[in-house]
C-alpha positions in Angstrom: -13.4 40.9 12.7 -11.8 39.3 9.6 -8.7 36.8 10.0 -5.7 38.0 8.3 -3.8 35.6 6.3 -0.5 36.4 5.7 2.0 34.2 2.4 5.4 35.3 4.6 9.1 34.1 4.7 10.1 36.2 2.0 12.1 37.2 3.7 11.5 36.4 7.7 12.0 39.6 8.9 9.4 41.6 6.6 6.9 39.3 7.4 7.2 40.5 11.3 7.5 43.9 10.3 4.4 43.7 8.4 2.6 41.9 11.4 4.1 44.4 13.2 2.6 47.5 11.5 -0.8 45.6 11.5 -0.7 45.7 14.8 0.1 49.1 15.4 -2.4 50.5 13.2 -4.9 48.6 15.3 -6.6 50.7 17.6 -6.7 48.4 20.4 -6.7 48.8 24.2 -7.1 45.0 25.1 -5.5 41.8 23.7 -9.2 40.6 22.1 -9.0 43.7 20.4 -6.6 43.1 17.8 -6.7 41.6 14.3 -6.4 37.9 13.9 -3.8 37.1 12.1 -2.4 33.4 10.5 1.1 33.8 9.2 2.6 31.3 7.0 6.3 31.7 7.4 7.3 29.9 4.5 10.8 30.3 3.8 11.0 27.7 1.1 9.7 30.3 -1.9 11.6 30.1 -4.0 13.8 33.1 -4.6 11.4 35.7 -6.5 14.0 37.7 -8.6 16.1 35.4 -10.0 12.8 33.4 -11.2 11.6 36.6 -12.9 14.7 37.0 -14.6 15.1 33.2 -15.5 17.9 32.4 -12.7 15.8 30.0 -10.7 13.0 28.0 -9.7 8.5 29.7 -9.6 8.0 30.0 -6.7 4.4 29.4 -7.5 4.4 26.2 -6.1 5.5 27.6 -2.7 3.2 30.0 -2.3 0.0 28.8 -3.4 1.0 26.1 -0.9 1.1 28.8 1.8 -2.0 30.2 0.3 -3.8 27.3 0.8 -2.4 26.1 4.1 -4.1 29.8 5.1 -7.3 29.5 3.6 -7.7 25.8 5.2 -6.7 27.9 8.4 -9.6 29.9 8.5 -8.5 33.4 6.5 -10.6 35.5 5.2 -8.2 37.3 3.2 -4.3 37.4 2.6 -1.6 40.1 1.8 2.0 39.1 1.1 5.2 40.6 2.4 6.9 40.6 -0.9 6.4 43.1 -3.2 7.9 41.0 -5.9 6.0 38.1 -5.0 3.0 40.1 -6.4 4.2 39.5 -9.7 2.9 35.9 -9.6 -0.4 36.7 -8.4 -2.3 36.1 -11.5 -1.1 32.8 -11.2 -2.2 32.2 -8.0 -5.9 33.9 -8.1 -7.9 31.5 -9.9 -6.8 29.1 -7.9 -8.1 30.3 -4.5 -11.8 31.2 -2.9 -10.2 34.7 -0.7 -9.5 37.5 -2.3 -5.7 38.8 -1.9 -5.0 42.5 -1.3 -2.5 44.2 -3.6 0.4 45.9 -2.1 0.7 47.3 -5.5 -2.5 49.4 -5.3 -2.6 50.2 -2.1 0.7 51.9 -2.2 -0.2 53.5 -5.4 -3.3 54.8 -4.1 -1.8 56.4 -1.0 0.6 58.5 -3.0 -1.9 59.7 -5.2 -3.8 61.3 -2.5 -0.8 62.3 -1.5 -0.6 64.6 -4.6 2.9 63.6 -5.8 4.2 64.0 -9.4 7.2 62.4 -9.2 8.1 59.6 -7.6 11.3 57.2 -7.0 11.4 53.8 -6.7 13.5 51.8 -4.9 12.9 47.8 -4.8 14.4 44.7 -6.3 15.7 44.1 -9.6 12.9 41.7 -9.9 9.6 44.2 -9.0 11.4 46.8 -11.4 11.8 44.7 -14.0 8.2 43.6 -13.9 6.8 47.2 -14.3 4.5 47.0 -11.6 4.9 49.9 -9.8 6.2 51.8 -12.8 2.7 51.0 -14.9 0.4 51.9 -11.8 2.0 54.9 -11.1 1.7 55.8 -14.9 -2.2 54.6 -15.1 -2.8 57.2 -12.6 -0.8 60.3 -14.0 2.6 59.8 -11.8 5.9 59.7 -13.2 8.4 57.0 -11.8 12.2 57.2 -11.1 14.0 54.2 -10.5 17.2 53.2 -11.0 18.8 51.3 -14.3 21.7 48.9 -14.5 24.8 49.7 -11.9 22.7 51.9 -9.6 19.7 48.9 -9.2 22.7 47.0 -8.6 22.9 49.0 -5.0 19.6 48.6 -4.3 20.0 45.3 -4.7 23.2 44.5 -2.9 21.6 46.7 0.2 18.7 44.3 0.3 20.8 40.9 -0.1 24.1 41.6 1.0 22.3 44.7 4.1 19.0 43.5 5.3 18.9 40.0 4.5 22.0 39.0 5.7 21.4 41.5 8.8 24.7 43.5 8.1 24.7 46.2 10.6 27.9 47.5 9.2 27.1 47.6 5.7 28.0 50.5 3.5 25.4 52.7 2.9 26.8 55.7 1.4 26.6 54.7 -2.5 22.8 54.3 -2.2 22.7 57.1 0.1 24.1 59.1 -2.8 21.7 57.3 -5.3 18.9 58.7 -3.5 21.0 62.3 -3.6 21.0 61.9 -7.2 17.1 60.6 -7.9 15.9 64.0 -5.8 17.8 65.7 -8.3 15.8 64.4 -10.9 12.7 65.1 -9.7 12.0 62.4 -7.6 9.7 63.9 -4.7 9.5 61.0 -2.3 10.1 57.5 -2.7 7.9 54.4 -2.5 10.1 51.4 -0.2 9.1 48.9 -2.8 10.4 46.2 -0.8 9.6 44.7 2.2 13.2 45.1 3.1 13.7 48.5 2.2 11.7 49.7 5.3 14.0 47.6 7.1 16.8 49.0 5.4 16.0 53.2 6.2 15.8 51.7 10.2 18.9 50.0 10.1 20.7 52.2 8.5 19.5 55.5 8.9 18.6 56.6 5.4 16.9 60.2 5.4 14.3 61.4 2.7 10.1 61.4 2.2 9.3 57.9 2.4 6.1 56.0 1.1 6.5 52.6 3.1 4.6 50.1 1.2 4.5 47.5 4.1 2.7 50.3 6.0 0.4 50.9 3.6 -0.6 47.1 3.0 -0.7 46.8 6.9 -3.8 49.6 6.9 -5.0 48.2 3.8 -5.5 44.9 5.8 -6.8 46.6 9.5 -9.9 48.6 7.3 -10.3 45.5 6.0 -10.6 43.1 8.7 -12.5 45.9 10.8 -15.4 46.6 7.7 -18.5 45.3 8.4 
């Protein structure tokens, strides 16, 4: 099997729940039967969305540091658990000798064999303001709903202020009716664009068709450590 090299620490909990889901999708009935896996928890990055919108440091540095620490480990490949992070990747690429595998496409993929139309978004200011998701989803005949101004705001503040902070009694309802309003519009499930968002529908019970990227990445990465 292929080593899995995984850029983490952005932030510390979607990095387990990503190794997590790896090893769930594993069919495995003994230990030597898993995946495995290096994980560089560096939480150093420097904070993704404010750098995309001119707020604070690249955090290229940081995580071609982590890239490297995992190829001098041994990886054959690595995934991040950032979404946003992903924006920086063609940054990082020349620079290594693995290939990295896209949460982007691989989420993007899945809903397209899905057979959705429409599709919201929820994820950081920063991945929405990159296009990312928004361009994929176009390139492949998919419409995208996400949400603008004072509504991303919620997202947002759910991620930060919710999941990052690990707010157990944070108040969900606005972005519970945010999600009430984006069905309304058309949206017919909704890609977790963040690696926090999973986090997010567990913690606080959110209820709707959910396309968890950090799922998706996590099979992604178990076909490909297991091809031959």
């Amino acid at each position: 099997m292929k080593r899995i090299g995984i850029i983490g620490g952005m932030g510390p909990m979607a990095s387990v729940d990503l190794m997590k889901k790896i090893i769930l999708a594993t069919d495995a009935a003994t230990d030597q039967e898993h995946i495995p896996m290096l994980l560089d928890n560096n939480t150093q990055v420097p904070d993704r969305t404010k750098a995309i919108m001119g707020q604070g440091p690249s955090p290229v540095p940081e995580m071609l540091a982590s890239a490297k620490r995992l190829e001098a480990g041994g990886a054959d490949f690595i995934i991040m658990a950032c979404n946003t992070a992903h924006y920086f990747l063609p940054e990082i690429l020349p620079k290594l000798n693995i290939p990295v595998v896209s949460i982007i496409t691989t989420t993007v993929d899945s809903v397209k064999k899905r057979g959705f139309k429409k599709i919201g978004l929820l994820c950081t200011s920063g991945t929405a303001r990159t296009g990312l998701y928004q361009k994929a989803l176009e390139e492949n005949g998919m419409e995208c709903i996400f949400p603008v101004g004072e509504e991303q705001k919620l997202v947002d503040a759910m991620i930060y202020d919710g999941v990052k902070a690990n707010n157990l009694n944070y108040d969900i309802k606005p972005v519970e009716n945010l999600l009430a309003k984006m069905q309304s519009q058309g949206a017919e499930a909704f890609i977790l664009g963040c690696t926090e968002v999973p986090l997010a529908v567990e913690m606080y019970h959110l209820k709707g068709v959910f396309i968890d990227a950090t799922d998706e990445l996590a099979l992604a990465a178990v076909k490909l450590a297991k091809a031959d």
